[in-house]
N, C-alpha and C positions, 0 to 999 in steps of 0.2 A: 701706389703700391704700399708707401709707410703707411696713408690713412685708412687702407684695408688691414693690415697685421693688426692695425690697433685696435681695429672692429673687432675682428677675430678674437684678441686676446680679450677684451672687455666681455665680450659675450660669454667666452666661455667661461672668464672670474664671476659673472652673476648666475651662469648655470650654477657653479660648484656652492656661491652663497645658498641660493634656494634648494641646492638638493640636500646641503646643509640645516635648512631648517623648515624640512618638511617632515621630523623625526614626529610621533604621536608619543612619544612616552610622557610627554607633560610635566616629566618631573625633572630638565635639564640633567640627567645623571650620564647620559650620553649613551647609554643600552638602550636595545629596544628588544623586545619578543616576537618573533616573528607571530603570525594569526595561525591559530590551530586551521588544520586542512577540515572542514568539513564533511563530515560523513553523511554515506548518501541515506536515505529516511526507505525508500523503497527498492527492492530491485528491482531492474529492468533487463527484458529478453532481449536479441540479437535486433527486433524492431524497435525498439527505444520504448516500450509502452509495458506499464507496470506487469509485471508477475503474480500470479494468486500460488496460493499452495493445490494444489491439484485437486484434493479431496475436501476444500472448503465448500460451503453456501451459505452467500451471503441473503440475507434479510435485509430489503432495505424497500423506504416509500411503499408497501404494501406487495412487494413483488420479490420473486428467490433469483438469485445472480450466483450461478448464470443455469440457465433451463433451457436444455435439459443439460446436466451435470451428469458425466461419464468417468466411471470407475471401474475397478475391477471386484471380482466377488469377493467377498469376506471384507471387503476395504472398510476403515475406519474415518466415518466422514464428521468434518466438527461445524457445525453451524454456528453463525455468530448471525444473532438480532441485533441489525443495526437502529431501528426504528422505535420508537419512544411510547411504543405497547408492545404489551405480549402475544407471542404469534407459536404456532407449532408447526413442524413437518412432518404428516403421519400420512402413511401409507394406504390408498384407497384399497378396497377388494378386500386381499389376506390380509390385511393388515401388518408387511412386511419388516417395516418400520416405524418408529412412534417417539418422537425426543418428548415428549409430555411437554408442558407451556418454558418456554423459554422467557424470564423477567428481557425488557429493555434493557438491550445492552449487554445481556447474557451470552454465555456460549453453551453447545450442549451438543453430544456425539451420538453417534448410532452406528451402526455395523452394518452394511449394505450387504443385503442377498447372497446367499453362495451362488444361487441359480441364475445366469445370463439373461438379459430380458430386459424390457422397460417397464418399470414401476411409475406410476403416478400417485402425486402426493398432493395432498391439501396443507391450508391451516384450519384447524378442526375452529378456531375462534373468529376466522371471515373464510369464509368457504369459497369464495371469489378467488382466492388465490392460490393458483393451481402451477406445478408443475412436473418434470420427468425426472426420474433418474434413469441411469441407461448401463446396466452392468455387462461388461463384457470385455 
């Protein structure tokens, strides 16, 4: 029973050495700073998966995220070209909307329809890349 207590108390005197000197301040002064709490970069919704602003589209790899993109009328929607050429999002038909060439990297807005409907839009500079908007 003596030769347990003395376990006991030796363990716990090398606990308290090492928790002793596991400080990081490097400079013996005996303070330390706790680490700033990290701030999160993205929000995320009640499923854990990032959040867009509602009225964004995004440009990316040669395709509009997310298509078809739904709004309400008069909405102001801001496109961001993520993609390392210039691309537009212009309204086929009336020609309802028009951001003129957006640089790489750029952002650039428009004002979606008062009238309820789905618009389809190109990039007037690869015509391959098509898609909706859906006001209502």
């Amino acid at each position: 029973m003596r030769n347990l207590k003395r376990t006991a108390l030796a363990a716990g005197s090398l606990l308290l050495a090492l928790t002793g000197c596991s400080s990081s301040s490097g400079g013996g002064s005996g303070s330390t700073t706790p680490p700033a709490s990290p701030s999160p970069s993205v929000t995320a919704s009640a499923t854990g998966s990032p959040t867009r602003a509602a009225n964004s589209l995004t440009i990316q790899n040669f395709a509009f995220h997310p298509s078809p993109l739904k709004v309400a009328p008069g909405a102001t929607v801001t496109v961001t070209n993520a993609d390392s050429t210039a691309h537009t999002v212009t309204a086929t038909g009336a020609k309802a909307f028009d951001t003129g060439t957006i640089a790489p990297g750029g952002t650039a807005t428009f004002t979606a329809p008062k009238a309820p409907g789905s618009y389809r839009y190109i990039c007037t500079i690869h015509p391959f890349m098509k898609g909706t908007l859906t006001v209502g």
